[in-house]
N, C-alpha and C positions, 0 to 999 in steps of 0.2 A: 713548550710543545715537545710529546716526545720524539725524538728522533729515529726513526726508523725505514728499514730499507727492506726489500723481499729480493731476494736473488737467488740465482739457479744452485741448486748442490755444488756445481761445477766449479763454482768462484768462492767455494767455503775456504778461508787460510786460519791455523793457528794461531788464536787470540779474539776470534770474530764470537759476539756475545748473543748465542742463538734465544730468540723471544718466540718463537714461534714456526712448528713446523706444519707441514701439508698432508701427516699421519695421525691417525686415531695412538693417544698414549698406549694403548694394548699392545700395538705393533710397534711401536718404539725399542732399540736398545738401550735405553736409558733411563735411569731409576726420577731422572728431572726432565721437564721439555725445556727448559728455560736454565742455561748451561753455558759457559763459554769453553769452548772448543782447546781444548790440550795438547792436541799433537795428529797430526795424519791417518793415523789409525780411528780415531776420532771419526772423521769427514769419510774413510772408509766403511765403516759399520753404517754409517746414516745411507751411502749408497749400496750398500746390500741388504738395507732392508727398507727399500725403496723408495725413500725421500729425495724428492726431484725438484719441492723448493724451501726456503729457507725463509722467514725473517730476520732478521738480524739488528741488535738495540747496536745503534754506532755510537755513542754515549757510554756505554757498558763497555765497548771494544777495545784491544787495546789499541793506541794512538795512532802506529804504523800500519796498522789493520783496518782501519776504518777510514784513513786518508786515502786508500788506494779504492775506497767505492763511492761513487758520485752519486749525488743527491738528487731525487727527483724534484720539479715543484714543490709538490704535496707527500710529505714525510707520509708513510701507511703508520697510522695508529690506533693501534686495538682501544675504541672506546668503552670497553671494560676491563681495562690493563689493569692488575694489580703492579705495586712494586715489590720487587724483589732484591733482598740483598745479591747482589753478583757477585761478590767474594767466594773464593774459593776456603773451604777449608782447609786446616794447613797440613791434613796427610793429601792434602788433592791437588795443591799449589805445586806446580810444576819444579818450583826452586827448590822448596822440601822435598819435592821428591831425592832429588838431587842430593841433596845434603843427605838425606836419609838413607840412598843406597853410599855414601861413600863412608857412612860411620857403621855401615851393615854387620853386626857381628851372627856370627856363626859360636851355637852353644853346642857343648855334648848332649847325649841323648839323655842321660841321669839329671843334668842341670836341666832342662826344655822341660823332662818330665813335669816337676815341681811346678811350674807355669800352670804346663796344660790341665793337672789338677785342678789347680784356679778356676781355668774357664771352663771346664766341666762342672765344678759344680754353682757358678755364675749362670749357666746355660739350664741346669738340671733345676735352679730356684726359679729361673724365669719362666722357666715350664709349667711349673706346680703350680706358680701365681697367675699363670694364664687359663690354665685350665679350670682354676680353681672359677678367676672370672666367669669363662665360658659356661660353665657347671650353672653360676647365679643369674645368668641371663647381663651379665655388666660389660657395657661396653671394655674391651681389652686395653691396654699400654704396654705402646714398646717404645719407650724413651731409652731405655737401657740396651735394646738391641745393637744401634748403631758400635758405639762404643768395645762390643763385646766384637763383634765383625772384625773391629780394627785392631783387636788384642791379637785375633786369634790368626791373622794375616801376618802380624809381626810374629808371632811363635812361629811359624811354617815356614817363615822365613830364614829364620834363626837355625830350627832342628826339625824337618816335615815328618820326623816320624812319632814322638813322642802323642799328637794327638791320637794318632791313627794306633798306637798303643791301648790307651783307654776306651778305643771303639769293641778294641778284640776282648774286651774284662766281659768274663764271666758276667752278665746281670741278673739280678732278681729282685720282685715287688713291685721294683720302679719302673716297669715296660716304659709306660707312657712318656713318665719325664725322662729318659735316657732315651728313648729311640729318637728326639731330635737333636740330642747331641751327636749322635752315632751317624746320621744322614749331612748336620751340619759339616762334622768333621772330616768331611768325605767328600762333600760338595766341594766347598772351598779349594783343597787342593786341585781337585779335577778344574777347577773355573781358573785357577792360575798357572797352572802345567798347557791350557788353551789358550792363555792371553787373553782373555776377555777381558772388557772395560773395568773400572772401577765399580759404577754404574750398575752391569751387566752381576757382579759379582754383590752388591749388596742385596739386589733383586732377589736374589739367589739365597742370598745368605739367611733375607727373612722370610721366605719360602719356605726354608729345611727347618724353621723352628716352627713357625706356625705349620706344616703341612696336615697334619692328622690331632690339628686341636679340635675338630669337631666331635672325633671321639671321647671327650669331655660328656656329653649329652647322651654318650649310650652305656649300655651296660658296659663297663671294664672287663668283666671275665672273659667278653669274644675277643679280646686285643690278645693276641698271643694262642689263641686255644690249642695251636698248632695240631687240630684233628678238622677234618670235613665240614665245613657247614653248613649245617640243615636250608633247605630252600628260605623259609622264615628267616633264620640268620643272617642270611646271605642281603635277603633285601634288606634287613634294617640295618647293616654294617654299610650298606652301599649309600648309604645318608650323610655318612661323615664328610665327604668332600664339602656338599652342599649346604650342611650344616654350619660349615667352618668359614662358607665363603658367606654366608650369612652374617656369622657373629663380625668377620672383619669390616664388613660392608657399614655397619652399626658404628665401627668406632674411627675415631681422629686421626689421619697422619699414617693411613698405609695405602700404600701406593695399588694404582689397579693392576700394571704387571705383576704383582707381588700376590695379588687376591686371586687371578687369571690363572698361574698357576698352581695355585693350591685347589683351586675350583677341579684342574685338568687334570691333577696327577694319578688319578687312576683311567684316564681316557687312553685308547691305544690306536695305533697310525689307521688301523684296517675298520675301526668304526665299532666294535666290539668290548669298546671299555666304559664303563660307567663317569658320570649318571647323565653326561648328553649324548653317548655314543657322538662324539665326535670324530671325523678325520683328520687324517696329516693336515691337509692346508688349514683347517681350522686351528689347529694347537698351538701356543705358544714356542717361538724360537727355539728358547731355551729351556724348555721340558725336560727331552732327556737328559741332562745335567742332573737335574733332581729326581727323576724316575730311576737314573741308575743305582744316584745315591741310598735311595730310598731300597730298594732290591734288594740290594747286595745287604744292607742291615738286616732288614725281615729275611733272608735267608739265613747269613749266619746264627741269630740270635730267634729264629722262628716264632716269629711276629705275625704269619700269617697265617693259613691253613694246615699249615703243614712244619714238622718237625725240623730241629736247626740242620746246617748241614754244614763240612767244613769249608773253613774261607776257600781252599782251593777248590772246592764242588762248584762253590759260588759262581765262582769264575769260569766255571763250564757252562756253568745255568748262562746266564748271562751271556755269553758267548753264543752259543745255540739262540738263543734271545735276536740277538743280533743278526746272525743267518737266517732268522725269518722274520727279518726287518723292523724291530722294533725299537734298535738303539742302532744307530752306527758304528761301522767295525768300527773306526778308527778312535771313535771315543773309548771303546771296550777297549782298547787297546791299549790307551792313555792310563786306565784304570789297572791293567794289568801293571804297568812299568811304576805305577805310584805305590801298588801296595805290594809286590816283587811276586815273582813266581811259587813262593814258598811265605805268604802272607804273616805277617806277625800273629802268636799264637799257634800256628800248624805244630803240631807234637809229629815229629821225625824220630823216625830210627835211622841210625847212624850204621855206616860200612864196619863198627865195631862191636852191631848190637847194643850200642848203650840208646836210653831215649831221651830225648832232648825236646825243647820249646824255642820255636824261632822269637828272638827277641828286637832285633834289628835287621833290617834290610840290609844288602849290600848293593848300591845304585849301580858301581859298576860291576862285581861280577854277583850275578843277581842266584847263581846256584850255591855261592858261598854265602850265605847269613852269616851274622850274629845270634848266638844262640846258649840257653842255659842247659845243660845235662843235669836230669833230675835223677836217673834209676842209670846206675853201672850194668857194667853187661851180664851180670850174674841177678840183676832184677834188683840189687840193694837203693836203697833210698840215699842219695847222696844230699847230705845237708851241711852248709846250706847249696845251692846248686851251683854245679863250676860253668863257670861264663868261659865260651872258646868263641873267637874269631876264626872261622872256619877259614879263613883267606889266609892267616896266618897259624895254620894249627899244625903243631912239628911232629906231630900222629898223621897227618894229614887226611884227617876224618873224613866222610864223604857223606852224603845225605841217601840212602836206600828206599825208605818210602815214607810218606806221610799217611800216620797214623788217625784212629778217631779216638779222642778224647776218651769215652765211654767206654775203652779196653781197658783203660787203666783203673785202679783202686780208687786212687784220689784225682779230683781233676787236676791238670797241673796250670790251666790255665789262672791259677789261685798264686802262682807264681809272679804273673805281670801285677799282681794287684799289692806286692808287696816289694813293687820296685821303688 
């Protein structure tokens, strides 16, 4: 008989093995219903996003945890319970975590590099092979997603800037399969600079890769046209969300938060976004997470109607975005401090006239970058380019203003692709 109990949010404690909650999985923060409870934070998310009761497997519990709640007569037992392994996996096990933060190393940003290559282009094959599915009408596989989440968690962990490096590379041919690497690698940090769940942050993570796979099904030449589009255009581009949440519906093993989002991300708070004109209270929790991420790429790399602009513009857009309530200041804000004031790639002129390409952040003083000088201040080509630590620079250079790429002869953003 299985053993089960139903109790108030109120009496949830770390270690209790939750079988079933009193919310539709849409509104869940959690990428499982059926989950053992990790730590406080935990029990807090369930009651901010309104779970008022709880099953609980006492069987599945741990032992100290499930002796402190008394038995009714008649155990409550889902007569269509599947079983569920209850093990955690071992990045989720609270011991490994453990273990895991005390062996934490910290790489250089040249070493991190070489990684994030990796999953860039682990990300960029899983694209191609997604779309390629989508393209044939074949149900899709993400067995390789999970895996790649927890690569790219431990890289950000290591060095956060080396992804956010190959967000800012120059692209071409491959919009499609890079704009989910560019969104992925953007999201993620934003989900772990917020503390959000493990859970909260996978949702997420396969969100940003499937979001825009329904554009598989339409012409490729409107992904990027960056000019106006025709009214026609316009409706049949407006198909890709529904398109997408179509194909995932079709296939094995993706979660509904997961499809809910990709469904909503062009929906906006005021009722005005495609393709159900939804509102705020309708949209998933955790949207703009992914809507920003999503922005901010089709801004820089002009994925949308309209031509790239530089990351710093972005960061205006986006901002202004926010004062007419479409994201949260405070996340906008989050996003600001992850990718610095002066974003990797911005081409600066220098208080010496020389011009330069920010290459590294600097998290504490955020006006000093790392940066490469590609043209001396007489306009010469300096090869290969001198790397200054502006924090430490015995010139003690200063940043004058950020440039557009487009002034120069050659882009220099061809720089970061040769690091």
């Amino acid at each position: 008989m299985e053993n089960k109990k139903k109790i108030s949010v109120s009496e949830l404690k770390p270690g209790m093995f939750i079988d079933e909650l009193d919310i539709s999985w849409l509104k869940s923060p959690f990428l499982r219903h059926r989950r053992k409870i990790e730590n406080e934070q935990d029990i807090l998310l369930y009651k901010q996003y309104g779970v008022k009761f709880v099953t609980i497997d006492l069987d599945k519990s741990t032992a100290n945890t499930a002796s402190n709640v008394a038995l009714e007569d008649k155990p409550i037992a889902g007569p269509n319970s599947k079983q569920e392994d209850s093990s955690l996996e071992p990045a989720q096990a609270p011991g490994n975590q453990q273990a895991e933060q005390k062996t934490a190393v910290v790489l250089s940003f040249s070493q991190e590099l070489k990684t994030a290559k990796v999953i860039k282009n682990k990300i960029q094959t899983f694209a191609k092979q997604l779309n390629q599915e989508i393209k044939n009408g074949q149900p899709i596989t993400i067995e390789a997603v999970k895996p790649v989440i927890q690569e790219t968690l431990d890289s950000l962990k290591r060095n956060d800037q080396a992804l956010l490096t190959l967000l800012h590379m120059h692209r071409k041919d491959i919009r499609l399969n890079a704009h989910p690497f560019g969104v992925f690698s953007l999201v993620l940090p934003l989900a772990l600079k917020n503390n959000l769940s493990t859970e909260q942050i996978e949702i997420l993570g396969m969100a940003a890769l499937l979001h825009d796979c329904g554009w598989a099904r339409l012409p490729l030449n409107l992904f990027g046209k960056a000019k106006a589009y025709s009214l026609s255009e316009s409706k049949l581009i407006q198909q890709h969300p529904a398109l997408a949440a179509h194909a995932l519906r079709k296939s094995q093993g993706i979660p509904k938060a997961v499809i809910s989002l990709v469904e909503q991300h062009h929906e906006l708070p005021n009722g005005k976004g495609y393709p159900k004109k939804l509102f705020a209270e309708q949209l998933h929790p955790l949207l703009e997470y992914l809507q920003l991420a999503d922005h901010y790429d089709e801004y820089i790399h002009g994925l949308g109607d309209k031509p790239a602009v530089l990351p710093v513009n972005a960061l205006k857009l986006l901002y202004k975005e926010s004062k007419a309530g479409f994201f949260s200041e405070s996340l906008v804000t989050e996003l600001v401090r992850i990718l610095g004031i002066y974003p990797i790639s911005s081409v600066v002129k220098l208080s010496t006239n020389e011009l330069a390409i920010v290459c590294e952040i600097n998290r504490k003083v955020p006006l000093l970058p790392k940066i490469n000088i590609f043209l001396d201040k007489m306009g010469n080509k300096i090869t290969p380019p001198q790397l200054i630590d502006l924090n430490n620079d015995e010139h003690q250079r200063k940043i004058a203003e950020v440039m557009e790429p487009s002034a120069i002869d050659d882009d220099p953003r061809v720089i970061l692709a040769c690091l």
